[in-house]
C-alpha positions in Angstrom: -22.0 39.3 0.9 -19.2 41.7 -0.3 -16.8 39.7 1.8 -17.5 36.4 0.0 -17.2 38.2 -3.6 -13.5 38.4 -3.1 -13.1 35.2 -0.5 -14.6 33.4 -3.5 -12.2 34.4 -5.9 -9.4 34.0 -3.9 -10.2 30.3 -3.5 -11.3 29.5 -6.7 -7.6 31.0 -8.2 -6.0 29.0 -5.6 -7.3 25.7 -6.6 -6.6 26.1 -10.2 -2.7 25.3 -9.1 -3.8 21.9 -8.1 -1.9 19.7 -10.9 -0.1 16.6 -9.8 2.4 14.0 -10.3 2.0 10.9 -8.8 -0.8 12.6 -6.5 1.9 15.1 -5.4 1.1 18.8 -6.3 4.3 19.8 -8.7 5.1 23.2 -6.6 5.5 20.7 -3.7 7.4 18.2 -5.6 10.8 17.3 -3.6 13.3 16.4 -6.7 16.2 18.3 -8.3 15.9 16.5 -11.5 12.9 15.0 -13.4 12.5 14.0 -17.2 9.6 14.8 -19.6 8.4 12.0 -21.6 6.9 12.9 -24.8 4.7 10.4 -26.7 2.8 11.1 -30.6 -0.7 10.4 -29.8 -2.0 8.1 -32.4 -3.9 10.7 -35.4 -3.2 13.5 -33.5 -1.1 16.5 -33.6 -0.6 16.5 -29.3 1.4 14.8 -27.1 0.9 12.2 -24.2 3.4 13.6 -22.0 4.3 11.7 -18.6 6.7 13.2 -16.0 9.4 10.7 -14.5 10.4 11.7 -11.2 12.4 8.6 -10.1 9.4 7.0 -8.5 7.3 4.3 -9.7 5.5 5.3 -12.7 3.6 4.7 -15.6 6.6 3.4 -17.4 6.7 0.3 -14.0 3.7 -0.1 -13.0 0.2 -1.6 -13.5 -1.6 1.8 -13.9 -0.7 3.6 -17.1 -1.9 7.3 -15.3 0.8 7.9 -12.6 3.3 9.9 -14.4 1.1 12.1 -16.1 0.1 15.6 -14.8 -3.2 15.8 -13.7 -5.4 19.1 -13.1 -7.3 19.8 -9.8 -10.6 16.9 -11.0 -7.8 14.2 -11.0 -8.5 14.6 -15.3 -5.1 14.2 -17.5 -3.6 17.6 -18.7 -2.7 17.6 -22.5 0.2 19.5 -24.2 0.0 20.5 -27.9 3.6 20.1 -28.5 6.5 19.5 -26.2 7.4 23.1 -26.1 4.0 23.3 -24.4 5.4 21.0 -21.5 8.4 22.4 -21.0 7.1 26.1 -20.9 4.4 24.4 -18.5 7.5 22.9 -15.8 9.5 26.0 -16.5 6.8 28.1 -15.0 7.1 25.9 -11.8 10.9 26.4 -11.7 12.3 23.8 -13.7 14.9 24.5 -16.4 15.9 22.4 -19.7 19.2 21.0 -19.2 19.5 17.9 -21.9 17.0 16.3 -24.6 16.8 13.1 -26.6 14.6 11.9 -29.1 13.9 8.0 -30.1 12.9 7.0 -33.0 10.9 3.5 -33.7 9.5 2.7 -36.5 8.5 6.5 -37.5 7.3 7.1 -34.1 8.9 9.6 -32.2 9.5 9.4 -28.1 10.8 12.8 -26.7 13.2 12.9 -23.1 13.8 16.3 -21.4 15.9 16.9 -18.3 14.8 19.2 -16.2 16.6 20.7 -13.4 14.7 22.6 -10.6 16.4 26.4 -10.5 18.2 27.1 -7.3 
């Protein structure tokens, strides 16, 4: 029994690192750039954030939850600013090299390159 104490937690920390892009796990993710998207959620101080990694995506396709980071249930991640996000893909070896921002009719669209740290 005091083998599966620590067995136990051992798994259980392992399988909170089981966010995912496109079904990919991001420490496994095989690009050198990739670009935060950052969306105002409609009455709501977060962001919808998607992550393009020059595959098809949200942005292309039929199925509007490709590009967005998912945790280990398959259930969207949310970011309370953009900071948030980039702090989150920094942490996974990714640092800020160029932003943009859009503007359209008073809503704002965020764009981050990110380059993975050699």
């Amino acid at each position: 029994m005091k083998k599966l104490i620590p067995a136990f937690i051992l798994l259980s920390c392992l399988s909170s690192f089981g966010q995912t892009i496109n079904g990919i796990p991001i420490k496994d993710l095989n690009v050198k750039y990739l670009q935060i998207i950052g969306t105002e959620k409609y009455m709501s101080s977060k962001l919808n954030i998607a992550i393009d990694i020059g595959q098809r995506t949200a942005l292309l396709s039929s199925n509007k939850d490709t590009a967005r980071i998912k945790d280990e249930k398959g259930e969207v991640l949310d970011f309370n600013s953009i900071m948030d996000a980039l702090n989150y893909m920094s942490a996974y070896g990714y640092e800020f090299v160029q932003s943009n921002i859009v503007t359209i009719e008073k809503s704002n669209t965020y764009y981050y390159l990110m380059k993975k740290k050699e």
